[in-house]
N, C-alpha and C positions, 0 to 999 in steps of 0.2 A: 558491314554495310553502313554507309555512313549517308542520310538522306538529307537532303538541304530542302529548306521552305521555299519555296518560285518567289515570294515576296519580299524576302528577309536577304542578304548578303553573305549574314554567317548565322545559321539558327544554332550548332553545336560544335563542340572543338572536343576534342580528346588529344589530351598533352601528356608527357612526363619533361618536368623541370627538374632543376637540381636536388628540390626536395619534397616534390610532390607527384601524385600521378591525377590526374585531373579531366572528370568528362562535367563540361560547362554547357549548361543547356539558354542560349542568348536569346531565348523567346517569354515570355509572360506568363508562359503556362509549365503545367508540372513537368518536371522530370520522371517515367518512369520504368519501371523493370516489370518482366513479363515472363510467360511460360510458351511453349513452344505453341499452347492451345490457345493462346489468346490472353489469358489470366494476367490482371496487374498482380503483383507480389510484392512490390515495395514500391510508393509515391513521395518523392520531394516534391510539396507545395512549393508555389513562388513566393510562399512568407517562410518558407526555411524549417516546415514540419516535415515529420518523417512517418508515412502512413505503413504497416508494415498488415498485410492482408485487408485493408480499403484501398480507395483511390481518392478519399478526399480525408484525409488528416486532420483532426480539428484541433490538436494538440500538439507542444511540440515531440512527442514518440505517442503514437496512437496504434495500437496491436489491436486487431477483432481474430477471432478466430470463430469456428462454427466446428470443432473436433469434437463430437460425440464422444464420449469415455474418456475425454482426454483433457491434459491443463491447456490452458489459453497459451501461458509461458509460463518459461522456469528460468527461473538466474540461479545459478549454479556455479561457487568456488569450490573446485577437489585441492585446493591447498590445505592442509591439517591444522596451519598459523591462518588461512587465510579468512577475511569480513563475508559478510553478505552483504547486504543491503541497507544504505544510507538511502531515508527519502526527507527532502527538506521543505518546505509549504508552512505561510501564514506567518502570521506576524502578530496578533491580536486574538485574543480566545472566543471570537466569532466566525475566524476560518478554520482550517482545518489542514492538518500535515499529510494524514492518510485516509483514506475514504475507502473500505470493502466493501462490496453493493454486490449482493445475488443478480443474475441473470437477464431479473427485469427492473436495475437500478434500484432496490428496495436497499438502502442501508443496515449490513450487518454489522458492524462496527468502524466507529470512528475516533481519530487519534486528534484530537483538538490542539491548535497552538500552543495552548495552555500548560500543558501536559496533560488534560483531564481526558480519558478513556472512555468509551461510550459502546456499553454490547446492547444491542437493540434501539437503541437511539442513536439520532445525531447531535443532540443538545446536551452531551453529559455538562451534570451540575458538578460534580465532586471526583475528585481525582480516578476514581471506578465506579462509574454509573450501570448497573444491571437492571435492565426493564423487559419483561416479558406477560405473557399473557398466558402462561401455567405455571400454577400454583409455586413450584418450585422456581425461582431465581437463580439461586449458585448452588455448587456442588463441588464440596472441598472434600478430594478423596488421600489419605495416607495409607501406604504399604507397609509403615513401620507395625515392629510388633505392638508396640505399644500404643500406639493409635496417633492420629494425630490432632494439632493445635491451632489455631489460629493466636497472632501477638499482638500486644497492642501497645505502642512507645509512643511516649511523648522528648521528641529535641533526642532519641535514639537511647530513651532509657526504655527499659520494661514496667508497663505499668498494670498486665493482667494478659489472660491468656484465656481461651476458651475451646475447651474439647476434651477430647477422650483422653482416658486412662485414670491414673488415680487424683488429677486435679481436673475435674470438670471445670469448674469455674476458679480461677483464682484472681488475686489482684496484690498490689503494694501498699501503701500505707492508703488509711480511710477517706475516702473522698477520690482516689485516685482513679476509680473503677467501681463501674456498675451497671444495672441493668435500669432502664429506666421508661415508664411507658410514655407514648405522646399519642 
């Protein structure tokens, strides 16, 4: 069923051309898809967003969902060679590439233009910012038998290492590595 506007001449076209198949909505307002119950399920705004469970899109892909127990969305490659996910944003280390926000926009981590990383903040200072509100911060766990390490290089030498096993603390030549209070 193809319905026309009483005002308009042509409000909608559905075509297949030589290399396209094509439904043109020639009015000012959204484009949308629906459920047999009424339900919008996908909106093209008239600025070319794509709202996929809203009806008004603020972004160019905007997904809501309200699934109790469930993901919002999932991108998923089953090729064995195949990527995930490229996301690209900012330009300047005052925006931001990735943005992960709990449920009521609270920031759980942020991926700064910069490269700098931010778990509980959005202002990471330093290439891994960890800021929390108990006691504990990080928690670096190894399965090896022998415990594990943290490293520390400078331009991709080794300049000292910290953790378990038979070198708790070590380091390279003097001055290279230390512990130091502020």
């Amino acid at each position: 069923l193809l319905q026309r506007n009483a005002t308009a001449s042509t409000s909608a076209i559905i075509r297949q051309n030589a290399t396209n198949f094509e439904i043109v909505n020639r009015e000012s307002t959204p484009l949308t898809f629906g459920t047999a119950d009424g339900a919008y399920t996908m909106t093209f705004s008239e600025t070319g967003n794509l709202g996929i469970g809203t009806s008004s899109p603020s972004a160019r892909l905007h997904v809501t969902s309200s699934a109790a127990g469930a993901y919002g969305g999932i991108i998923h490659n089953t090729s064995a060679t195949g990527e995930g996910l490229t996301v690209r944003g900012g330009s300047t280390s005052s925006q931001n590439a990735l943005v992960v926000q709990n449920n009521t926009g609270g920031d759980l981590f942020n991926v700064r233009s910069d490269g700098n990383v931010g778990i509980g903040t959005s202002s990471p200072e330093a290439p891994i910012d960890a800021e929390g509100s108990a006691a504990l911060v990080a928690n670096f766990n190894s399965t090896d038998a022998n415990g594990g390490y943290v490293r520390f290089q400078n331009s991709g030498t080794s300049i000292g290492d910290i953790g378990a096993g038979a070198a708790v603390l070590s380091g390279g030549t003097a001055g290279d590595f230390g512990i130091t209070s502020r």
